[in-house]
N, C-alpha and C positions, 0 to 999 in steps of 0.2 A: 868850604863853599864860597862861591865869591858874591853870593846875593844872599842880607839877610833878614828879608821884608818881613815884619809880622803877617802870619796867618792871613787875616781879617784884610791885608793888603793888595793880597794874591786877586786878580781880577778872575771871576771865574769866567770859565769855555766853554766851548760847547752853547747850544742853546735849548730852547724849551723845543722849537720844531723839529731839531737835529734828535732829542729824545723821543719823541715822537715813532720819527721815521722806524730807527732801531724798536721802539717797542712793537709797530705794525710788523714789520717780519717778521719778529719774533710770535707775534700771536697768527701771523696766515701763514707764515711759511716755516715756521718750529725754529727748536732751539738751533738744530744744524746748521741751515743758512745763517741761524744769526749768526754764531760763533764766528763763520767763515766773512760775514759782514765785520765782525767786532775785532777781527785781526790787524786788516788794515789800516779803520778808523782809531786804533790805539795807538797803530806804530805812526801817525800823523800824529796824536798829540805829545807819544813820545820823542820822535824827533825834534818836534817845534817847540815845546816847551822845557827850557832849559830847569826852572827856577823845580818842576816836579821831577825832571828826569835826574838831576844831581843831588836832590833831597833822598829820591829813590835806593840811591848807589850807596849815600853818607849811612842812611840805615841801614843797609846791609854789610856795609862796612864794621859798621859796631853790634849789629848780630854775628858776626864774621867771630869778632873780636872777645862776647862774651862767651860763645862757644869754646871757643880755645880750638878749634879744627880748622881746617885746611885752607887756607885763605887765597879765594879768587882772583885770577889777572882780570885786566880790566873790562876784555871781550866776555868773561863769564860772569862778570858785575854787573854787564848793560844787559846780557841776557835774564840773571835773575830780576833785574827792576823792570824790563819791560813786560815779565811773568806778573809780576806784579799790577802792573797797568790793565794785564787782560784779566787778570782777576778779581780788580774793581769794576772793570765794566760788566762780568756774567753778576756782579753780587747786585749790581742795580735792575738786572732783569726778577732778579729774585724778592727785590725792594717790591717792586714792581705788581710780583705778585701775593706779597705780603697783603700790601695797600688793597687789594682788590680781595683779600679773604678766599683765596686758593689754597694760601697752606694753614694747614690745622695743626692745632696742637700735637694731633697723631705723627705728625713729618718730623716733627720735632722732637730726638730724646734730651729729656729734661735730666740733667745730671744731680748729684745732691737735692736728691727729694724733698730731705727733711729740711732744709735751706728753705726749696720752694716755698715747702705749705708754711713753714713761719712768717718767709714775706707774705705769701695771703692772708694767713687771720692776724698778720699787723696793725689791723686798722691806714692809717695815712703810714709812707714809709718816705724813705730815701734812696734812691737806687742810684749810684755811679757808675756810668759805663763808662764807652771810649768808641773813637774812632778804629775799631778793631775789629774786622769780622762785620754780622749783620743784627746788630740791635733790632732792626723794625720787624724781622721776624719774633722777635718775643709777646709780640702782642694777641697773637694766638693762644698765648699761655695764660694771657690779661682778662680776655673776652669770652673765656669757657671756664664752665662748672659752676658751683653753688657758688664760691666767692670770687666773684669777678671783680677785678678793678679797675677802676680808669686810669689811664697814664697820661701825664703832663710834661710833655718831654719839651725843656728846654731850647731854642734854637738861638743862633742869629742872623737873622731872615738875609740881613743884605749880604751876605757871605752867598749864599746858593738857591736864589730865590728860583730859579729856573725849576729845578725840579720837584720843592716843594713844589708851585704851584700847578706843576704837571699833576700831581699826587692828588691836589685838592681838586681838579676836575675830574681827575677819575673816580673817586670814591672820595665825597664829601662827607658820607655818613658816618667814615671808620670811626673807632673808638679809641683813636689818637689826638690830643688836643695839643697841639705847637704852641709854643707860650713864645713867641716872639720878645726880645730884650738885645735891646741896642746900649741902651744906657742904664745897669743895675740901682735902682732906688728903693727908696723905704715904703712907695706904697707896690711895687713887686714884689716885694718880702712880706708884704701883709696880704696881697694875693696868692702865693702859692701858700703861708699857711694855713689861710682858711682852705684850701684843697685837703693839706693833710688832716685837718681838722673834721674834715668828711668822707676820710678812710682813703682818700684819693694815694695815686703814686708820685712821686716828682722825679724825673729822670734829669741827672746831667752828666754831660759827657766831658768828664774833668779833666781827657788831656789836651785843653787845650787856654792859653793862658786868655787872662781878659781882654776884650776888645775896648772896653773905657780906661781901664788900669793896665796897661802888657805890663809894666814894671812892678806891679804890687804878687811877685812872687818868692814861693821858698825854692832851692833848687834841693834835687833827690837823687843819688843813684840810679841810672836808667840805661843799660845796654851799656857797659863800663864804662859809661859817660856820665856826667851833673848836669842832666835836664832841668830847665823851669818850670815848673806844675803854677798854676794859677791859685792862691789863696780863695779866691771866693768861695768857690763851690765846695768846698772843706766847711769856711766858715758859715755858710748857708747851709748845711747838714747839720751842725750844729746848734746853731741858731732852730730849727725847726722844732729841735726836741724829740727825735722820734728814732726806731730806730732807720739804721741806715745801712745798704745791701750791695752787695758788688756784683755785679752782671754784666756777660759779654756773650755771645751766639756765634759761634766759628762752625765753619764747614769742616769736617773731618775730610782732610785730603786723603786717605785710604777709601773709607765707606761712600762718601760724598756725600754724606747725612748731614745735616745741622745739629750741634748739641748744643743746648741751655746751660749754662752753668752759671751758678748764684751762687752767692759765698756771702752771709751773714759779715760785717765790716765792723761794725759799731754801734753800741745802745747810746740811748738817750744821753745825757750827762751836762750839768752844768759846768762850767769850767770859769774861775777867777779869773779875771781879767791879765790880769799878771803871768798867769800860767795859758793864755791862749798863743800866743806864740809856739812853745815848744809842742804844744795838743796836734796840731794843724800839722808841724812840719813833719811831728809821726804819723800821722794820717794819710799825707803825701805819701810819706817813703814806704805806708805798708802797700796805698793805693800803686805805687812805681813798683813795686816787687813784684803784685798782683798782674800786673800791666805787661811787664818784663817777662813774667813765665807763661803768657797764653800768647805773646810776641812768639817766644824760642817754638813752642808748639804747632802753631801754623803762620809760621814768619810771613807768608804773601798774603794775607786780610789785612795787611798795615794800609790804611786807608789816608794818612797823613801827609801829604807830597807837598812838604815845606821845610825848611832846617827846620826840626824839631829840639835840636840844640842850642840854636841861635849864637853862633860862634862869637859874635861879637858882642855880648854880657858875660860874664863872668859873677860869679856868686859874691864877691866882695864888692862887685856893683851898686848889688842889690840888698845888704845887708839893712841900708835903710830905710828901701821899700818896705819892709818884711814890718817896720813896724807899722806901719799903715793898718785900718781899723776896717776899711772899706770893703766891701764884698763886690766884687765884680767876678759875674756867672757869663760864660762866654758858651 
């Protein structure tokens, strides 16, 4: 790729009024019109936006690649990235109506039961997701039955403030709290543990490296490629003391259902200092495996449209970031 701006760089598009418009169609004039609205308005972002349309193609290039099947010329590359494109934009009608408490637990089959109900009667937990699929539909799962919990989910506000703040005039009340963190410090580390400390959830979405630290990472096998995974949010799992859950919400491209799926990650554990290095970069690589196989599963929820490689580091780069102590949660 020839552009290779950290994440956090990427100026976001689109606006809060332009979200807008798209959500009034969709609520007076149904999903159809929108669809047929959301064709064109994608194939403009994917045309004009190089830095997402060639990030799109790089990914599907090395799902291409872990596969081992049949590998696309270039006209059937732009067509799966721009599937891609209209994919993210039906999953933010769906955000949409998360936020607003339409979809119920019932819309949702919850996979690994016995998963679920552990992360519920956990007390405080850790839950790592990703930009994969649709996380804010799990809160349906959050918000019903006897043990409900609250979720503290991570952001970084000046990354997409557009559509959060669309979210918060719509429904202020939901029972999602954004923990905004620009700059990760030690009295945000004593804020979310008093969360878990009162059975709360803490969500982050670790594939993505730090916006104070991009270079305080381990790199992991990821789509036969060595991706940089961000230490923080490893070592802020750990640091918390509790246990910690792995969670991602994908559309089943057959049924067109949403399924929950939770995977139990890691208990508690204190770790010598000496030994937190090597703890972290298995933790990456189990989170990258985990990552990597609901990738191959339904390849178009990849919601990442940045080199996620970052072609120009290299892991001997970064060997002496990795000893860095810092926790930056992006």
């Amino acid at each position: 790729m020839s552009e290779n701006k950290h994440w956090s760089a990427i100026k976001e598009r689109g606006s809060e009024g332009g979200i807008q418009i798209l959500v009034f169609i969709y609520k007076v004039f149904g999903k159809v019109l929108f669809q047929i609205c959301l064709f064109p308005v994608m194939l403009y972002f994917y045309l004009t936006g190089k830095i997402a349309r060639d990030a799109a193609i790089g990914y599907w290039t090395q799902l291409e690649e872990t596969r081992g099947s049949y590998k696309s010329n270039i006209i059937q590359k732009h067509f799966h990235a721009y599937k891609m494109f209209i994919t993210f934009g039906l999953l933010i009608v769906d955000k949409f109506d998360a936020w607003l408490g339409k979809i119920k637990v019932g819309d949702i089959e919850v996979m690994h039961q016995n998963c679920v109900k552990s992360l519920m009667s956990s007390g405080g937990v850790v839950i790592l997701s990703s930009h994969l699929g649709n996380m804010e539909l799990c809160r349906a799962i959050f918000s019903t039955g006897e043990k409900k919990k609250k979720l503290n989910v991570i952001t970084y506000n000046q990354h997409a403030p557009s559509f959060n703040n669309f979210l918060k005039k719509v429904n202020p009340e939901a029972a999602i709290n954004f923990v905004h963190i620009n700059n990760f410090g030690p009295s945000d580390t004593i804020f979310l543990k008093q969360k878990i400390e009162e059975g709360e959830a803490v969500v982050i979405f670790a594939d993505r490296t730090s916006v104070a630290n991009p270079n305080s990472v381990q790199f992991a096998p990821f789509l036969s490629k060595p991706a940089p995974f961000a230490i923080g949010p490893f070592a802020l799992a750990t640091i918390m003391e509790c246990p910690v859950f792995f969670m991602t919400c994908l559309k089943d491209s057959k049924q067109g259902r949403y399924q929950a799926h939770v995977e139990e990650f890691a208990m508690p554990t204190k770790v010598p200092r000496k030994e937190r290095q090597a703890h972290y970069q298995a933790m990456i690589e189990r989170y990258a495996a985990r990552l990597e196989h609901y990738c191959l599963k339904e390849p178009y929820q990849w919601n990442n449209f940045f080199d996620f490689w970052r072609a120009n580091e290299s892991s001997n780069d970064n060997k002496s970031n990795n000893k860095q102590n810092k926790v930056g949660v992006s």
